[in-house]
Backbone as CSV, one residue per row, in Angstrom:
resi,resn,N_x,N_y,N_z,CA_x,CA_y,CA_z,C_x,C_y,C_z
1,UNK,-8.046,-3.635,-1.706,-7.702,-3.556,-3.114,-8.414,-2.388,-3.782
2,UNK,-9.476,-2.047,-3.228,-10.377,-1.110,-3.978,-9.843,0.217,-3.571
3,UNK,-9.762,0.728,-2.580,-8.691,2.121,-2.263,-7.868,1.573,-2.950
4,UNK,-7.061,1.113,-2.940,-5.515,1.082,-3.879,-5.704,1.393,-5.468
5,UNK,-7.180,1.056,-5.901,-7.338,1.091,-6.795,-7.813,2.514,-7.396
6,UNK,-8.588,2.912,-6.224,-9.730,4.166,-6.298,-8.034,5.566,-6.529
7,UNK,-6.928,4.743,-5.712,-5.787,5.371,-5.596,-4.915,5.769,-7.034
8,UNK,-5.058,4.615,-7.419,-4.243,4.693,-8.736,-4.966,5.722,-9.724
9,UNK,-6.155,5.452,-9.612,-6.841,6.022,-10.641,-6.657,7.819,-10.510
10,UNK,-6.961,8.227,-8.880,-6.485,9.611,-8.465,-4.955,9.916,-9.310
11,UNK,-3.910,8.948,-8.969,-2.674,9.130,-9.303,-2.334,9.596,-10.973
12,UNK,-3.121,8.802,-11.749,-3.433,9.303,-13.153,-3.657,10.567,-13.435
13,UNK,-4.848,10.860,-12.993,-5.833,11.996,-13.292,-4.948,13.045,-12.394
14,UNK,-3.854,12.884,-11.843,-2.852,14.064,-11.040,-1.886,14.289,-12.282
15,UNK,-1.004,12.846,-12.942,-0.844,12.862,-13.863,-1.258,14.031,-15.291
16,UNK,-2.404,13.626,-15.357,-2.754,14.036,-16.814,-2.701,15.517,-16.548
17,UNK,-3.113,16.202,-15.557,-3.566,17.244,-14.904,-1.639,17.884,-15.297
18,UNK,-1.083,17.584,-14.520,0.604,17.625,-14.618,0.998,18.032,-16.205
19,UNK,1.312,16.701,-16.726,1.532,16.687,-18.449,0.078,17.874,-18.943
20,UNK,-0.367,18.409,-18.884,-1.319,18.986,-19.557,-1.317,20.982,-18.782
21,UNK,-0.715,21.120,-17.706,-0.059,21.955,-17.567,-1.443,22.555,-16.269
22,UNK,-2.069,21.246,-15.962,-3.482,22.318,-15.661,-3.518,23.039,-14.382
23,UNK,-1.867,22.507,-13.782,-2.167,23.340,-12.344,-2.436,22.471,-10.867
24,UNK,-1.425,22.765,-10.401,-1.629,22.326,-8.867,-2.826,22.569,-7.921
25,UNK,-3.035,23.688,-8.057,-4.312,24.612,-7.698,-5.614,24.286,-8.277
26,UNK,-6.055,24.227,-9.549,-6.979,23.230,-9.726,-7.063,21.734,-9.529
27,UNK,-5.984,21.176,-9.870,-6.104,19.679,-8.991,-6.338,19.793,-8.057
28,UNK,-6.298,19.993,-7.081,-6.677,19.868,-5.811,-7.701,20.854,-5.022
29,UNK,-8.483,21.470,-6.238,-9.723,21.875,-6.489,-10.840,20.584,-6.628
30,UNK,-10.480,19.703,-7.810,-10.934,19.073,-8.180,-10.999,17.890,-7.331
31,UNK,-10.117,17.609,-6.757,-10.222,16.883,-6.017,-10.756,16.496,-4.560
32,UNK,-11.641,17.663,-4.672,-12.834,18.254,-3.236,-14.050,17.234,-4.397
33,UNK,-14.729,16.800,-5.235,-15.591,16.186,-5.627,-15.915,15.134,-5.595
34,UNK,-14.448,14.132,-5.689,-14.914,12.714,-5.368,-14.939,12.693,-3.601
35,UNK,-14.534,13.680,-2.947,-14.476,13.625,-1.414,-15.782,13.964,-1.145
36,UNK,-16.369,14.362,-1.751,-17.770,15.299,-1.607,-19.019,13.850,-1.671
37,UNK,-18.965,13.199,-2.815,-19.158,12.752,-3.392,-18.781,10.986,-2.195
38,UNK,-17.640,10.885,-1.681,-17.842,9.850,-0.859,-18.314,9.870,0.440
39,UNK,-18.503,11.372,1.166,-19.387,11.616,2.148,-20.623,11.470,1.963
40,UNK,-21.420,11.446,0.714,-22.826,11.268,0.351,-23.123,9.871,0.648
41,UNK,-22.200,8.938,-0.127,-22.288,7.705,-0.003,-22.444,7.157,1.387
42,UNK,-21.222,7.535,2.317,-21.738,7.281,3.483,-22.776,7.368,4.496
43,UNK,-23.429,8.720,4.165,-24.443,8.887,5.013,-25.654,8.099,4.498
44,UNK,-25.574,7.809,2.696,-26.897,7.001,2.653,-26.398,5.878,2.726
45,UNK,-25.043,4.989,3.599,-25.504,3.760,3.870,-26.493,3.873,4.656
46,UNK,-27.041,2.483,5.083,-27.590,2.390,6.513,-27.183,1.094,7.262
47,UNK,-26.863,1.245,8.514,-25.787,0.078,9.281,-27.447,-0.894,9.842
48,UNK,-26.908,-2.298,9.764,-27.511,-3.154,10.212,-27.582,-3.593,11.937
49,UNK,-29.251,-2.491,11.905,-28.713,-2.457,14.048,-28.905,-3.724,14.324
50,UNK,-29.383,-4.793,13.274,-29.598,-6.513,14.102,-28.598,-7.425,14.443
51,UNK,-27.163,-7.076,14.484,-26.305,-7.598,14.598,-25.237,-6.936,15.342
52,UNK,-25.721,-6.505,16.243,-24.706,-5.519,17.205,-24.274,-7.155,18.050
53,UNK,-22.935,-6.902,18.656,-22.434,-7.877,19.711,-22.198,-7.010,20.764
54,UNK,-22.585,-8.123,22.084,-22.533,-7.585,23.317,-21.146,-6.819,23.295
55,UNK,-20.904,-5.869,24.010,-19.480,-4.835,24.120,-19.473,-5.047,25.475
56,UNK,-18.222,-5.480,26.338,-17.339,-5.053,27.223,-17.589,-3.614,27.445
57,UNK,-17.403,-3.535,28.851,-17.146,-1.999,29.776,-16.026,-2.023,28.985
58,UNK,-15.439,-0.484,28.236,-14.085,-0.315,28.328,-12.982,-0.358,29.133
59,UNK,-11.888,-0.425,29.604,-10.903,-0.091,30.865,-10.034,-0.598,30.292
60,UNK,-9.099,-0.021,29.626,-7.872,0.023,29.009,-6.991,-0.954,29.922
61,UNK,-6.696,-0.370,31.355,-5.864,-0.731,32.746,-6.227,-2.530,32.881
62,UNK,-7.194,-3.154,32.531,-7.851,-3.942,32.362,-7.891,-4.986,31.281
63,UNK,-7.801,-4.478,30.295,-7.715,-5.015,28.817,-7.094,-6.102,28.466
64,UNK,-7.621,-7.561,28.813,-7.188,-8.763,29.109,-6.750,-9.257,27.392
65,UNK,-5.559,-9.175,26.961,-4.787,-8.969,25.789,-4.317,-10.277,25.868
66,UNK,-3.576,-11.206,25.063,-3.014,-12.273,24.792,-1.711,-11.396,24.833
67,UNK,-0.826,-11.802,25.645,0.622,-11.440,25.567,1.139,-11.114,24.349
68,UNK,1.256,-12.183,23.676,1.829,-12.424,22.038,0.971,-11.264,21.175
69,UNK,-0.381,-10.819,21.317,-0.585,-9.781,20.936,-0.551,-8.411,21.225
70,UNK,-0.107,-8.065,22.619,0.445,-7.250,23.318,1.893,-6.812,22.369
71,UNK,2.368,-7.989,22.537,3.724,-7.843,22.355,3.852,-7.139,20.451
72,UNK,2.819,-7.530,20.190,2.666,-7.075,18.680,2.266,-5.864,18.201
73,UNK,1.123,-5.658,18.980,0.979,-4.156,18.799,2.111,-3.285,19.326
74,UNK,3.259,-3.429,19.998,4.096,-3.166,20.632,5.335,-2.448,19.528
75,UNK,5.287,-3.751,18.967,6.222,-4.015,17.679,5.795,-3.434,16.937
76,UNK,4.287,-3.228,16.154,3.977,-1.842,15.282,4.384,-0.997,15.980
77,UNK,4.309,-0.015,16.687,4.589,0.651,17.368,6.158,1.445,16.939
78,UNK,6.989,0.407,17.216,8.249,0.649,17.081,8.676,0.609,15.480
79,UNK,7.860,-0.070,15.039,8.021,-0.585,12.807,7.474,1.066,12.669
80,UNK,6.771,1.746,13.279,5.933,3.228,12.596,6.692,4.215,12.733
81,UNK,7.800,4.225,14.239,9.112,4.858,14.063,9.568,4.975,13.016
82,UNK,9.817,4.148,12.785,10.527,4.358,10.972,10.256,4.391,9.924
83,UNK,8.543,4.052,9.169,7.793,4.006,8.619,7.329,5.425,8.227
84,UNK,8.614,6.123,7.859,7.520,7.496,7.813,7.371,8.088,6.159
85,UNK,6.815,8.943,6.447,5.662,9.476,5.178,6.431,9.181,3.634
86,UNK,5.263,8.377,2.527,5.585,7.876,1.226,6.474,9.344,0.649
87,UNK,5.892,10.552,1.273,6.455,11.434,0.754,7.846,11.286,0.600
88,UNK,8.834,11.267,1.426,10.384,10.686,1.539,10.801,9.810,0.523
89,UNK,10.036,8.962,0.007,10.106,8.304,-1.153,10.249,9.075,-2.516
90,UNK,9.168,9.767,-2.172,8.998,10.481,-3.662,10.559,11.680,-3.762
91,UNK,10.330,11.891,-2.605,11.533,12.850,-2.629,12.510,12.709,-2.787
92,UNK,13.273,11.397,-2.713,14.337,10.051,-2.805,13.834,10.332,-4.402
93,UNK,13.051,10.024,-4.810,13.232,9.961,-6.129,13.617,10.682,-7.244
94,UNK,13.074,12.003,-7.113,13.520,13.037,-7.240,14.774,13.380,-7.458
95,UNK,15.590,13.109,-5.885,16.880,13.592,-5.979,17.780,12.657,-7.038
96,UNK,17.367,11.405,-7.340,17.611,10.265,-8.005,17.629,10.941,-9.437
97,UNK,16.895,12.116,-9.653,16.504,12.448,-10.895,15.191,12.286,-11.647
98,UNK,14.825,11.722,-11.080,13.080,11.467,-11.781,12.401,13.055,-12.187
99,UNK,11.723,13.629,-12.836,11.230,14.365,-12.723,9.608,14.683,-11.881
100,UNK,8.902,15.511,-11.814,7.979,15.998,-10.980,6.729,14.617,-11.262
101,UNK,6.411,14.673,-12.929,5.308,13.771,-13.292,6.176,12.279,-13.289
102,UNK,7.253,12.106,-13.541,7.355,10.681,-13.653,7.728,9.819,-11.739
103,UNK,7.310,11.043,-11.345,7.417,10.437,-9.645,5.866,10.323,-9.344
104,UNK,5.059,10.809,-10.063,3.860,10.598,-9.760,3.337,9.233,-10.451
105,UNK,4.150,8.996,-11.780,4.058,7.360,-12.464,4.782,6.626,-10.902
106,UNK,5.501,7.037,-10.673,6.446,5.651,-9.846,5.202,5.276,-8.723
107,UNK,4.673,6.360,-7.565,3.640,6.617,-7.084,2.634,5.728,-7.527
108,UNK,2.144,5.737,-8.919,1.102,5.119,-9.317,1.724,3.259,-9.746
109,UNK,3.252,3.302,-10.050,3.413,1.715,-10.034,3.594,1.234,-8.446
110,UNK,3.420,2.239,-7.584,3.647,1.436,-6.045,1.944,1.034,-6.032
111,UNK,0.965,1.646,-6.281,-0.571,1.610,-6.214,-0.842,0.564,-7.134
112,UNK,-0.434,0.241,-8.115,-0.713,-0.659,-9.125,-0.410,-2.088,-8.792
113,UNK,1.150,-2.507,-8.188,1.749,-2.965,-7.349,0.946,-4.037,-6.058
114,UNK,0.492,-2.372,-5.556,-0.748,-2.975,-4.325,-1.868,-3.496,-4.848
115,UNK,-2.535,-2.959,-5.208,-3.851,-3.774,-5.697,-3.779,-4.941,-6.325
116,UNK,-2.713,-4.844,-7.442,-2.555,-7.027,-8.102,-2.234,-7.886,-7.085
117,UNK,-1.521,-7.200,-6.589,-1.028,-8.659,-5.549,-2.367,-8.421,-4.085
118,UNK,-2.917,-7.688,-3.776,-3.926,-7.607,-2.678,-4.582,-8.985,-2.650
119,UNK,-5.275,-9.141,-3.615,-6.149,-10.465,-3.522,-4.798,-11.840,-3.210
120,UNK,-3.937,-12.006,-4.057,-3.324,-13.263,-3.844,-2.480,-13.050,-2.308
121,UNK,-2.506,-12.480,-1.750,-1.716,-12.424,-0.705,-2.681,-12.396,0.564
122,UNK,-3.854,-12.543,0.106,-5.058,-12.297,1.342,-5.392,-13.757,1.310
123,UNK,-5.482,-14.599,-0.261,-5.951,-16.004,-0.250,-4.420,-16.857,0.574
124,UNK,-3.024,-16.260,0.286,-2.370,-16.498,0.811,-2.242,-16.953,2.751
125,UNK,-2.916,-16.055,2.899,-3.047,-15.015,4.551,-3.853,-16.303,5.210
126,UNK,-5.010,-16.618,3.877,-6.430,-17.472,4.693,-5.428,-18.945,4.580
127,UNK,-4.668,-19.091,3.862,-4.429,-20.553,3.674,-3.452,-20.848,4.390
128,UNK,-2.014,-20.457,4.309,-0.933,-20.581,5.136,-0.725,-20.329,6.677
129,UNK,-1.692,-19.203,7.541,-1.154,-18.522,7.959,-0.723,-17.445,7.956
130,UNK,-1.214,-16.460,8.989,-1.402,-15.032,9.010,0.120,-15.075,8.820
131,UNK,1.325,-15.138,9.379,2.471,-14.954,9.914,3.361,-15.364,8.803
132,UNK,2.715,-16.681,7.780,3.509,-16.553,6.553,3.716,-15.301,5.799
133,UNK,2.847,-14.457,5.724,2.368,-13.445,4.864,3.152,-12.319,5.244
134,UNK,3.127,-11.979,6.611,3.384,-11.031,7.410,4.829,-10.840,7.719
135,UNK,5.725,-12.106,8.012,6.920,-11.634,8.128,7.508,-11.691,7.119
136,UNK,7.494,-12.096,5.854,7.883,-11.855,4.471,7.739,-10.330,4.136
137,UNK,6.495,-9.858,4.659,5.963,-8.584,4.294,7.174,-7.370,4.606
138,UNK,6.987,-7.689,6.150,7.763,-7.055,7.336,9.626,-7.024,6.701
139,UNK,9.853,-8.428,5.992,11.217,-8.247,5.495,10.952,-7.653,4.363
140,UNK,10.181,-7.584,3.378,10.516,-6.369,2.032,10.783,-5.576,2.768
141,UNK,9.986,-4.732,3.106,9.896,-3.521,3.715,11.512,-2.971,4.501
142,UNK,11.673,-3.900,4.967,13.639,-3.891,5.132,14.298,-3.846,4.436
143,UNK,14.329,-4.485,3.735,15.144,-4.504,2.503,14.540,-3.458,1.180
144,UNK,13.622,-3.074,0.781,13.067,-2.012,0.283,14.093,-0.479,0.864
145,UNK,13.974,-0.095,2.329,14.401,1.183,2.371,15.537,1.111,2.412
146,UNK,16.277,0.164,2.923,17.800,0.000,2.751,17.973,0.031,1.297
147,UNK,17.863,-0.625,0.251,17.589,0.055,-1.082,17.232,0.908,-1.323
148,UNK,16.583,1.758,-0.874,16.645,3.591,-1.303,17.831,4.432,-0.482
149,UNK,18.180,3.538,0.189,19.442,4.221,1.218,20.725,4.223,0.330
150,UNK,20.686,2.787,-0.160,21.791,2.866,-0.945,21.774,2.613,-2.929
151,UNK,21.050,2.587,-3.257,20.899,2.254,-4.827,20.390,3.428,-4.878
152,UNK,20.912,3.808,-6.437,20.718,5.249,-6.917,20.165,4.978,-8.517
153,UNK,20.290,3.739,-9.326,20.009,3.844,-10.425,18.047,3.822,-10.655
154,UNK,17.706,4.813,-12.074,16.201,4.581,-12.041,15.636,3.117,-12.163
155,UNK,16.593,2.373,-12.987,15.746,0.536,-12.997,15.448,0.618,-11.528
156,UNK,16.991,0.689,-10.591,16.464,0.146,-9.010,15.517,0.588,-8.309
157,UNK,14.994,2.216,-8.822,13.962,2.880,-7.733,13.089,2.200,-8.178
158,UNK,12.621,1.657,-9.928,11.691,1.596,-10.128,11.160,0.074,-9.470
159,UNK,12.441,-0.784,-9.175,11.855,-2.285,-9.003,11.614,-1.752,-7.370
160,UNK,12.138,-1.039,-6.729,11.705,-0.803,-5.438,10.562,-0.570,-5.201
161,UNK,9.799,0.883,-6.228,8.628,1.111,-5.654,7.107,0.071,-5.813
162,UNK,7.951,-1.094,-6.645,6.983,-2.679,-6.795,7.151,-3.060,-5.514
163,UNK,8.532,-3.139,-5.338,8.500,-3.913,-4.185,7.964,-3.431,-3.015
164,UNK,8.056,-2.036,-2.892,7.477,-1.744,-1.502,5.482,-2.021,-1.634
165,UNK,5.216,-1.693,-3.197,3.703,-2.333,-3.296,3.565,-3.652,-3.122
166,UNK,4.632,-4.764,-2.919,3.908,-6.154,-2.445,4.321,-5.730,-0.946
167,UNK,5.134,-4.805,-0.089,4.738,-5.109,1.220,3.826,-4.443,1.546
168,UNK,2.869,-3.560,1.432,2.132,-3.373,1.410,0.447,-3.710,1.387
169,UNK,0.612,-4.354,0.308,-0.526,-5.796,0.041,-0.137,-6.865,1.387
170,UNK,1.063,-7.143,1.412,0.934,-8.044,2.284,0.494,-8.188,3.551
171,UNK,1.195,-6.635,3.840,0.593,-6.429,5.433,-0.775,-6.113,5.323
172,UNK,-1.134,-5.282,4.755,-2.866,-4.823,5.119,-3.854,-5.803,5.666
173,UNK,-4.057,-6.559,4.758,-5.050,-7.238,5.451,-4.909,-8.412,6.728
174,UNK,-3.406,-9.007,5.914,-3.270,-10.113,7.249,-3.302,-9.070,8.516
175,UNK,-2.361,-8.200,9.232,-2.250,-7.470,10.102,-3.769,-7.306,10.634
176,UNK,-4.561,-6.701,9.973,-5.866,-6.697,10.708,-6.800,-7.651,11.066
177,UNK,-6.316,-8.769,10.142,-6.800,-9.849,10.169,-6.386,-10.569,11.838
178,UNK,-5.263,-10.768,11.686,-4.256,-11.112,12.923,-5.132,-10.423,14.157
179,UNK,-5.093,-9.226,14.528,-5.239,-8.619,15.128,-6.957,-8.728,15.534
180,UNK,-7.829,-8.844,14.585,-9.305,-9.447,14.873,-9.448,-10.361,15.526
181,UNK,-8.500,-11.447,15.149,-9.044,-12.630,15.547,-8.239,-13.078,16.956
182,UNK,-7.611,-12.120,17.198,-6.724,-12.639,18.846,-7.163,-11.656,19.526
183,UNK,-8.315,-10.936,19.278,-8.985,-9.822,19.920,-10.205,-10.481,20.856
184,UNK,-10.648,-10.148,22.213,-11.954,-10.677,22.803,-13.060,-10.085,21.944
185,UNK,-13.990,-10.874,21.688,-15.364,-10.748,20.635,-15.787,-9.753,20.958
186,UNK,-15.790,-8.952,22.068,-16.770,-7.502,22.570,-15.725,-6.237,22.486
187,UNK,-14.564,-6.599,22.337,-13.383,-5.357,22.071,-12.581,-5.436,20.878
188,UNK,-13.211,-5.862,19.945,-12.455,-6.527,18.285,-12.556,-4.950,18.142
189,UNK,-13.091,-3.979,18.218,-12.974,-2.541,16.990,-12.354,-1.772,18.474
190,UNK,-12.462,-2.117,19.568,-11.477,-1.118,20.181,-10.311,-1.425,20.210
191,UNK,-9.676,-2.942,20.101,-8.355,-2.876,19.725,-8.231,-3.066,18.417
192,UNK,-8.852,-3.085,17.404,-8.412,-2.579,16.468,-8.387,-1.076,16.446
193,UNK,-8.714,0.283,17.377,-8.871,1.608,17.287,-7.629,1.411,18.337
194,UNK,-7.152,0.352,19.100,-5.636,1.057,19.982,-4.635,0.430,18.773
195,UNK,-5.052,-0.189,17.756,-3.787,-0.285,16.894,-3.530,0.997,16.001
196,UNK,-5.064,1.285,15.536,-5.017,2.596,14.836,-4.305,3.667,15.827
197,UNK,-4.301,3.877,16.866,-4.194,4.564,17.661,-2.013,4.512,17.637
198,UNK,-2.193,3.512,18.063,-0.571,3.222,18.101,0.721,3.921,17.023
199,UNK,-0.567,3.077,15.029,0.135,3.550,13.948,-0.126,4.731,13.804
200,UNK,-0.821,6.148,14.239,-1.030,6.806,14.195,-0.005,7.714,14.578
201,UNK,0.560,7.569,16.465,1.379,8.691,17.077,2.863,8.169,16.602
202,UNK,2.957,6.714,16.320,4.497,6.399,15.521,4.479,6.865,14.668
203,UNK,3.307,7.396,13.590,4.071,7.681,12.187,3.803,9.081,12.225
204,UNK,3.126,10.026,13.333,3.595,11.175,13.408,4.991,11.381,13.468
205,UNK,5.630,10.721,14.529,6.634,10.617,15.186,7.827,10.559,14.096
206,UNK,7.727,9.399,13.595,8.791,8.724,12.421,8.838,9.864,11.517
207,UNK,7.943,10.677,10.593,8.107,11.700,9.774,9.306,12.796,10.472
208,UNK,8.868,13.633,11.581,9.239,14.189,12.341,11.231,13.524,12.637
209,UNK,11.477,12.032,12.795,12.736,11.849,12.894,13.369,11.874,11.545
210,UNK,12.586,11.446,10.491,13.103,11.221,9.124,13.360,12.827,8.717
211,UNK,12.728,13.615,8.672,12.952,14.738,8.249,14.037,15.752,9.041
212,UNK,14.285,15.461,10.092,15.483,15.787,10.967,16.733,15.359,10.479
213,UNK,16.298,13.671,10.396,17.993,12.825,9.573,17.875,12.716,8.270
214,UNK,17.355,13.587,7.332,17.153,14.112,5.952,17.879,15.175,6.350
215,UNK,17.815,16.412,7.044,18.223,17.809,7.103,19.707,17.796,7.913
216,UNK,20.154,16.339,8.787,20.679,17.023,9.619,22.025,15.653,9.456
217,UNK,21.943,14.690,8.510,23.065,13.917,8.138,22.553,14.142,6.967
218,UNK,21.947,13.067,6.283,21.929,12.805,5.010,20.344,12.301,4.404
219,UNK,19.802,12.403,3.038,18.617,11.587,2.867,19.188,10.143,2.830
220,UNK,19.937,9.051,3.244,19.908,7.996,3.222,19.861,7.608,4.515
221,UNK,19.856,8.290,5.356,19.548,8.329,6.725,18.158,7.243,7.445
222,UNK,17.168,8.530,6.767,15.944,8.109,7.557,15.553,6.433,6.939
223,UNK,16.089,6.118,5.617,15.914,4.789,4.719,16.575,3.740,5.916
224,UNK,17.492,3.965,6.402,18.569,3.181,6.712,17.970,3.040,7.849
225,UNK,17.449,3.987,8.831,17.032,3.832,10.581,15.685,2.894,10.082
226,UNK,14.822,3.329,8.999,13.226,2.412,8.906,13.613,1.228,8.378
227,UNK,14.804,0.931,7.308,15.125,-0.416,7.073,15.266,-1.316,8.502
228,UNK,16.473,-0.985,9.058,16.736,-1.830,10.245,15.659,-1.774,11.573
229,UNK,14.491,-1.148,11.357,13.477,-0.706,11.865,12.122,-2.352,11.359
230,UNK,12.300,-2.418,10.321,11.694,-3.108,9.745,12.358,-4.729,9.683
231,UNK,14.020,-4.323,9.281,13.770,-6.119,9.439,13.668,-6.622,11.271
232,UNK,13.716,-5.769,12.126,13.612,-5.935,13.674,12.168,-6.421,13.439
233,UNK,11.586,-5.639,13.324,9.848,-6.273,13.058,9.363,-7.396,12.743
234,UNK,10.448,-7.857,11.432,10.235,-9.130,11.196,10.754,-9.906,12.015
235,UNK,11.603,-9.739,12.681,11.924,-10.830,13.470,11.130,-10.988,15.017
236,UNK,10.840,-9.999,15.031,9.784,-10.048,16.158,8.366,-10.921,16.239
237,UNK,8.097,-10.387,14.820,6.791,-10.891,14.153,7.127,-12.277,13.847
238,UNK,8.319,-12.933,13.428,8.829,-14.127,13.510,8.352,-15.373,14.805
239,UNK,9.262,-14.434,16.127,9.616,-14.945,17.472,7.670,-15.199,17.542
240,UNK,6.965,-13.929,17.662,5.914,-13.973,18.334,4.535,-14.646,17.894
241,UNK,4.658,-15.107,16.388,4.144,-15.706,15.700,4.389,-17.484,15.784
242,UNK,5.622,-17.426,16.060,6.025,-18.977,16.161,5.447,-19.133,17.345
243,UNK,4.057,-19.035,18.369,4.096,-19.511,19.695,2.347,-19.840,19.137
244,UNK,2.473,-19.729,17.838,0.965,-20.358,17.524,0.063,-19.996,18.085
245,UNK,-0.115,-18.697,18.318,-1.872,-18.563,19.011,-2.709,-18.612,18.130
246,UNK,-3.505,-19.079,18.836,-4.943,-19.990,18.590,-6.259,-19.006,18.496
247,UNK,-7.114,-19.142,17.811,-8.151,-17.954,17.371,-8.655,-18.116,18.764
248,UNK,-8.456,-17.393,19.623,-9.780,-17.847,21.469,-10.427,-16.805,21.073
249,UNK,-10.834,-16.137,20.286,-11.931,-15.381,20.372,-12.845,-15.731,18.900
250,UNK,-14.167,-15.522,18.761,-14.446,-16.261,17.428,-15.143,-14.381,17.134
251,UNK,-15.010,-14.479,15.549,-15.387,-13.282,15.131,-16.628,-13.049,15.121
């Protein structure tokens, strides 16, 4: 919630910067200070060495995974195909007619979006079930780009870019959450670094196809391949969720 928040607030101050005429080039001048400024912070944390947990030898070839979570990171994998850069959004919007600063408001109601609903969808996550949260999530997100594929009016972009901020909220935390707790206790941050790893070369990837089927059919293209991209996910996340695994690893 707090990036989303630390987000919005950037999104403003791009804003005001915009309406006030001050320049692309100094914004993003300026915006070397709070970066400056959160590298400080980090180095004067200091990490607590009394609580290290024993770590596993690495060996990937090896990596005694719960199927059902195999099968999940699998499924991100294939959801990041199509998941590609917010930029496409903004640019969707645009062509919609929005102008330069009021795509940077829409931007800031997808951030605004995320952060209110962050907390209720995490108390959600702890109470119901990771998988309640998650394949609801997994279906906005379907139904979200298929709505930029095909709706053109500003009400609709604007209820979209809410909506894509509750899937958003939704997935974040359950997803990692999920993913912690069906993890072995000595490899919890290396498979959480092969998930990072996973969403990483898909959403290189996905930009790279979206911007091809932007240039080379249509911009409702790349909406339409990540929609049906996404409700597949959910149903995956459905199938693989309904087999109830059980926390076997404790955090």
């Amino acid at each position: 919630m707090l990036d989303m928040a630390g987000s919005s607030l950037g999104v403003i101050i791009a804003y005001v910067f915009l309406a006030t005429n001050f320049g692309f080039h100094k914004a993003f001048l300026f915006s070397i200070i709070p970066a400056i400024v959160g590298i400080m912070i980090i180095f004067a944390v200091k990490e607590n060495k009394n609580c290290e947990v024993p770590c596993e030898k690495l060996n990937l070839k090896g990596l005694k995974l719960d199927r059902a979570l195999k099968t999940y990171l699998a499924m991100v994998f294939i959801f990041c195909l199509g998941n590609s850069s917010n930029t496409f959004l903004l640019l969707k919007a645009q062509e919609q007619g929005f102008s330069a600063s009021q795509v940077i408001l829409l931007y800031l109601v997808f951030n605004v979006a995320t952060s209110v609903l962050a907390i209720p969808s995490g108390r959600l996550s702890d109470k119901l079930g990771r998988s309640k949260v998650l394949f609801p999530g997994y279906l906005i997100y379907g139904f979200v780009y298929i709505g930029f594929a095909l709706l053109s009016s500003k009400t609709a972009i604007i209820l979209l870019f809410i909506a894509y901020g509750a899937y958003n909220a939704f997935i974040s935390g359950a997803e990692r959450a999920f993913i912690a707790e069906n993890s072995p206790a000595g490899l919890k941050g290396t498979v959480l670094g092969l998930y990072g790893m996973l969403q990483g070369i898909g959403l290189l990837f996905s930009s790279i196809i979206a911007g091809l089927m932007w240039d080379n059919i249509n911009s409702s293209a790349p909406f339409l391949f990540g929609g049906i991209l996404g409700i597949i996910s959910a149903i995956i996340i459905k199938i693989v969720l309904s087999t109830k695994i059980k926390d076997k690893y404790p955090i």
